[in-house]
C-alpha positions in Angstrom: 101.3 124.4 104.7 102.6 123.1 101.3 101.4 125.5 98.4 101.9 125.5 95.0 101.1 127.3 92.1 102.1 126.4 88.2 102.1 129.3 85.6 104.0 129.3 82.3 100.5 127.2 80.1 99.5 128.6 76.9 98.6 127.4 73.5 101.6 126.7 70.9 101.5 124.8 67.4 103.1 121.5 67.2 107.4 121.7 67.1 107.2 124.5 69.5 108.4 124.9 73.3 107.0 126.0 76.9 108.5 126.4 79.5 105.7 125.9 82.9 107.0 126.3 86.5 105.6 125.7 89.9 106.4 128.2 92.3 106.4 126.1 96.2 106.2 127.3 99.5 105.6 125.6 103.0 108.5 123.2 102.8 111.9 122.7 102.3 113.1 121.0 98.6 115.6 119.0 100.5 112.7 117.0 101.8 110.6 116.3 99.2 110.8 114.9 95.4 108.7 116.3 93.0 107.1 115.4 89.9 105.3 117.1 87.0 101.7 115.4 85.7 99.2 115.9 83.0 95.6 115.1 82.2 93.9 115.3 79.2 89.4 115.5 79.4 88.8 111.3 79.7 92.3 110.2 80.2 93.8 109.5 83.5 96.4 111.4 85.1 99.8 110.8 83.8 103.3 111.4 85.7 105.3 113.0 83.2 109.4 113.3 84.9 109.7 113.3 88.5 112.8 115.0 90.3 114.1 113.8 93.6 116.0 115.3 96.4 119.7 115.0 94.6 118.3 116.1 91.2 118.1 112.2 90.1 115.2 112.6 87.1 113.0 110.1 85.7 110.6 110.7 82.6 107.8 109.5 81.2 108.9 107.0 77.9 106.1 109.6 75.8 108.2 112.9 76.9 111.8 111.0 76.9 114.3 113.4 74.8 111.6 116.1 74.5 111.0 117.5 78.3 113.4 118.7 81.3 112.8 118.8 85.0 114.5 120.7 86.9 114.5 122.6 90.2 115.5 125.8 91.7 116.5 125.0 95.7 117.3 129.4 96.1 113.9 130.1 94.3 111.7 127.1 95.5 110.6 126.6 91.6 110.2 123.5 89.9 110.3 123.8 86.6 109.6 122.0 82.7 111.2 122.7 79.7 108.9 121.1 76.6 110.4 121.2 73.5 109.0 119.5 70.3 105.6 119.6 71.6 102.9 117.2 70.1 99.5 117.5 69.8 99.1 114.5 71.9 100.6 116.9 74.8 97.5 118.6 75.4 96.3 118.3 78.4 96.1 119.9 82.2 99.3 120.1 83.8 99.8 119.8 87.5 103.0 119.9 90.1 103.1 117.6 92.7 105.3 117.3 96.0 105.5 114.2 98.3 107.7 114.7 101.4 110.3 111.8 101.6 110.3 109.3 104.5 113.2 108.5 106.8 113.4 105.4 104.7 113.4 106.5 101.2 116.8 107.5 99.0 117.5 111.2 98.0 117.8 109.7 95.0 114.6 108.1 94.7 111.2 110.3 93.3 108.2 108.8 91.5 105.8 109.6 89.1 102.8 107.5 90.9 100.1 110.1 91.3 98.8 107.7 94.0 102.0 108.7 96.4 101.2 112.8 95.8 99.4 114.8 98.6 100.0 117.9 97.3 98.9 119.5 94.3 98.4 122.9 92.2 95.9 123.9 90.6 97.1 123.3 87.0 97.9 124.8 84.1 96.8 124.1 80.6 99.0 123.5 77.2 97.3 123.1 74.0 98.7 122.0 71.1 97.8 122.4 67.8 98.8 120.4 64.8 
């Protein structure tokens, strides 16, 4: 059973940095990609960098320059470096994994929320100006 649980959420003034991680369990990395997404209250979600099974990373053009993804394949932690954080960052942030197919790349990940079965729970970042 997949699990996973983000931590690393707190409330920072805007030009600072956090650093949130997802701890996983239940799978293997090498199988799934992996994605990062955030709500704020009456937005919908929004996927901010995905990570895929050879560490190929795609980002969110809002986030582009400011945010990492990474993962850890020895630790089973995804992670997301924000730097230069905006107010307009605030929001929920959740981890998401989506076991590849037979027929997708190791390269390939998305940041579709629609293609995610598997969630955390969330962790918030507030930003203040």
């Amino acid at each position: 059973q997949v699990q996973l649980v983000e931590s690393g959420g707190g409330s920072v003034q805007a030009g600072g940095s956090l650093r949130l991680s997802c701890a996983a369990s239940g799978f293997t990395y090498g199988d799934y990609y992996m994605a990062w997404f955030r709500q704020a209250p009456g937005k919908e979600r929004e996927g901010v960098a995905c990570i895929a099974s050879d560490g190929t990373t795609n980002y969110a053009e809002s986030v582009q320059g400011r945010f990492t993804i990474s993962q850890d394949n020895r630790e089973n932690t995804l992670s997301l470096q924000m730097n230069n954080l905006k107010p307009e960052d605030t929001a929920m942030y959740y981890c998401a994994a989506r076991r590849r197919s037979p027929y997708t790349s190791i390269w390939y990940c998305s940041r579709s929320s629609s293609n995610f079965y598997d969630w955390g729970q969330g962790t918030q970042v507030t930003v203040s100006s």
